[in-house]
C-alpha positions in Angstrom: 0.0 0.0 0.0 3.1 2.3 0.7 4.4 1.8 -2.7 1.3 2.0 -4.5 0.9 5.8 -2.9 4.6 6.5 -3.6 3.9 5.4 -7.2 0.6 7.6 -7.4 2.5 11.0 -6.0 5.1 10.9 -8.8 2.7 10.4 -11.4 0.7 13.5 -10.4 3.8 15.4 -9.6 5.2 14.1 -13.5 1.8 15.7 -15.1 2.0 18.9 -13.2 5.6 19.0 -14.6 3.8 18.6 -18.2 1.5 20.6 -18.0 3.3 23.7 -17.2 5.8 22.6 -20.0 2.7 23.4 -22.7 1.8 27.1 -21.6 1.6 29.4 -24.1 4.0 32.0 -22.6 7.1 32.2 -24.5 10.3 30.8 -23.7 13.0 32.9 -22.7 15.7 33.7 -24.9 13.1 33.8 -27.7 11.6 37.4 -29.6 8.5 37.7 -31.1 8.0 38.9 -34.2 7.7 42.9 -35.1 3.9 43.6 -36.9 4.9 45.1 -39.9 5.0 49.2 -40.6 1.8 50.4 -42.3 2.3 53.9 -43.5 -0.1 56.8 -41.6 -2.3 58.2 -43.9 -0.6 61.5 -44.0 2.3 60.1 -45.3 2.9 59.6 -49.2 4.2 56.6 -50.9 7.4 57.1 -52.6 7.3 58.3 -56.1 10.0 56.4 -58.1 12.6 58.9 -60.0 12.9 57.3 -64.1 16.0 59.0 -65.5 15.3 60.0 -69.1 17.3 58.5 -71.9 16.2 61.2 -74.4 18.0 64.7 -74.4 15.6 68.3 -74.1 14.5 69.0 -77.1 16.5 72.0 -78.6 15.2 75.2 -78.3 15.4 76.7 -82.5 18.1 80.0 -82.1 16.0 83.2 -83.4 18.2 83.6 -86.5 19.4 87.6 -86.6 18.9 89.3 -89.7 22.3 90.6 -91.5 22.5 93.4 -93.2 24.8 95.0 -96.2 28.4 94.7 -95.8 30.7 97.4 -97.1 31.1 98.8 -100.3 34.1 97.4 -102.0 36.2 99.2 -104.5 34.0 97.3 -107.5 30.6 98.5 -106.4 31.8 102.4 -106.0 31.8 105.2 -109.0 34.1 107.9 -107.5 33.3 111.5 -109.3 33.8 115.6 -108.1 30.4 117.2 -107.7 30.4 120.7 -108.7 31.8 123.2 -106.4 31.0 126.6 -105.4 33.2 129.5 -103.6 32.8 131.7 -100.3 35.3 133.5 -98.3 38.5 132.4 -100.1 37.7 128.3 -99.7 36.2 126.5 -102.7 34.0 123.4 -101.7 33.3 120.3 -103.6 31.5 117.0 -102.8 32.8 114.4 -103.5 30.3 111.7 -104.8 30.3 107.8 -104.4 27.8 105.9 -106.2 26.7 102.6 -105.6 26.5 100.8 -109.0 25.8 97.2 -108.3 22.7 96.6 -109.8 21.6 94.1 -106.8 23.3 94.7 -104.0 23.4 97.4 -101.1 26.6 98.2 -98.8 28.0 100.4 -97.0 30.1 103.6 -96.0 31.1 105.3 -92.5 34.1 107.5 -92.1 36.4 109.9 -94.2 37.7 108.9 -97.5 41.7 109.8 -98.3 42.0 113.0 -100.4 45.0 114.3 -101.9 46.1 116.5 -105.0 48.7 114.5 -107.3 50.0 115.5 -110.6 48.6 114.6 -113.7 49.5 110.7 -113.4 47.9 110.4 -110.2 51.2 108.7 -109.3 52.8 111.5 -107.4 51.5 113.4 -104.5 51.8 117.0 -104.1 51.5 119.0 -100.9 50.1 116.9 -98.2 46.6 115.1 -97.7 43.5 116.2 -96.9 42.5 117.1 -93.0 40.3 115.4 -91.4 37.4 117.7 -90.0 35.9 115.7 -87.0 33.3 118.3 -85.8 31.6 116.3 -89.2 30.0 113.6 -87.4 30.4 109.7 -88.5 27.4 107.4 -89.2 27.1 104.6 -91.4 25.7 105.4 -95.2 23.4 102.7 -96.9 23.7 102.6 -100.1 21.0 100.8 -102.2 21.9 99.7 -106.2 22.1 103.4 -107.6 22.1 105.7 -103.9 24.7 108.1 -103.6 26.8 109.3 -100.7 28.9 112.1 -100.6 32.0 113.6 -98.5 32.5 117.4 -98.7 35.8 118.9 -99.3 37.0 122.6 -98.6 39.9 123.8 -100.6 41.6 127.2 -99.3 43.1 129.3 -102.0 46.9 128.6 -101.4 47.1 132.1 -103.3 46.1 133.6 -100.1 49.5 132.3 -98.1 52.9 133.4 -98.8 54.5 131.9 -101.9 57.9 131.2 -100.4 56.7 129.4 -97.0 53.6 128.1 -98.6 55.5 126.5 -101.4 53.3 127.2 -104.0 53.0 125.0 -106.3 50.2 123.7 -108.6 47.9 120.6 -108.9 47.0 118.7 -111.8 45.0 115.7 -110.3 42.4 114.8 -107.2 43.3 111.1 -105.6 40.4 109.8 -103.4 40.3 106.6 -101.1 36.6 105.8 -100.4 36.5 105.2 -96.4 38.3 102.0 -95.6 39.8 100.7 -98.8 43.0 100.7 -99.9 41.8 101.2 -103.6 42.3 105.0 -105.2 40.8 106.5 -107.8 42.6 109.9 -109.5 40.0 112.4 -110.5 41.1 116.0 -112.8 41.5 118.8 -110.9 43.0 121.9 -111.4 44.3 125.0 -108.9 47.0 125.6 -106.4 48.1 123.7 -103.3 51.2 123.9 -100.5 54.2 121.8 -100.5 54.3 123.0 -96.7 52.3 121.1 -94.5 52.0 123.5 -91.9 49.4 125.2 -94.3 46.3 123.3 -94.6 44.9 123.7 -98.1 42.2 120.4 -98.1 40.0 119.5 -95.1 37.9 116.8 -95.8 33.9 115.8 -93.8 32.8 112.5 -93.0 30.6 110.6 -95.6 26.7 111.3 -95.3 24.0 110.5 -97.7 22.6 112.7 -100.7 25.0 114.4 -103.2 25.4 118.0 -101.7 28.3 116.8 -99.1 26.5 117.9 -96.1 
């Protein structure tokens, strides 16, 4: 009877054990799993960035309008206007003609003016002075316009022969503003060898015919 209650104790004592072996509280040592992250509802979803393969479309350049270049040498008639007199100075314009039948160009500035002899080959006296209270602008000349550059010649009568070097003038050579081109023209009267006496003074081109 002893044994038997011996035998009876560890049975109940081995299904307590068993029991508490099958709880459903975790065992240590062991983590439970983190409930995934659910995003609030003020917070946006990610937008993915695609990278475009293709390059911006080029934006067309406004293309600038161009206008007449200079005159050259080939498009320019060269001629003396007629002069007229006051106060001991004789003024004549000179004329430049644009005779391309097509195309327009250009003119700004003072041509070269001299007085040569009557091969146009030798210079006498010195060149023409520049007068810059004329003012510059650029000239357009359309096929058959005309510009023109006024130029004052003093009577070299007027200055003393010896000092003056009088001497005379058979020939007018004109450079059209910035070429390198002359053209020899007849003229005839008296200049100075002496360049301290200023017998030409030459204006700045401006359109029309009458120099001014």
């Amino acid at each position: 009877m002893r044994s038997s209650a011996c035998a009876a104790g560890l049975l109940a004592a081995g299904a307590i054990l068993v029991s508490g072996c099958s709880s459903s509280s975790p065992s240590a040592g062991s983590t439970p799993a983190a409930p995934a992250a659910t995003p609030g509802p003020s917070s946006p979803s990610a937008t993915p960035v695609v990278a475009s393969s293709s390059p911006p479309a080029a934006t067309p350049s406004t293309s600038l309008s161009v206008g007449p270049g200079p005159c050259s040498a080939s498009s320019l008639k060269v001629t003396l206007g007629k002069g007229g007199a006051a106060a001991g100075t004789a003024y004549y314009p000179i004329l430049f003609t644009n005779i391309s039948p097509v195309a327009s160009c250009t003119l700004y500035g003072f041509p070269g003016v001299s007085f040569t002899g009557e091969t146009y080959s030798v210079q006498v006296g010195p060149a023409a002075t520049r007068n810059h209270s004329s003012p510059e602008a650029v000239v357009t000349l359309t096929p058959g316009a005309v510009a023109s550059a006024l130029v004052a010649v003093v009577d070299a009568q007027n200055y003393p022969p010896g000092p003056c070097g009088l001497t005379t003038a058979s020939g007018i050579l004109v450079y059209p503003p910035n070429l390198t081109t002359a053209v020899g023209l007849p003229f005839n009267g008296y200049t100075c060898v002496n360049a301290k006496y200023h017998v030409l003074t030459v204006n700045a081109v401006v359109a029309g015919s009458s120099g001014t």
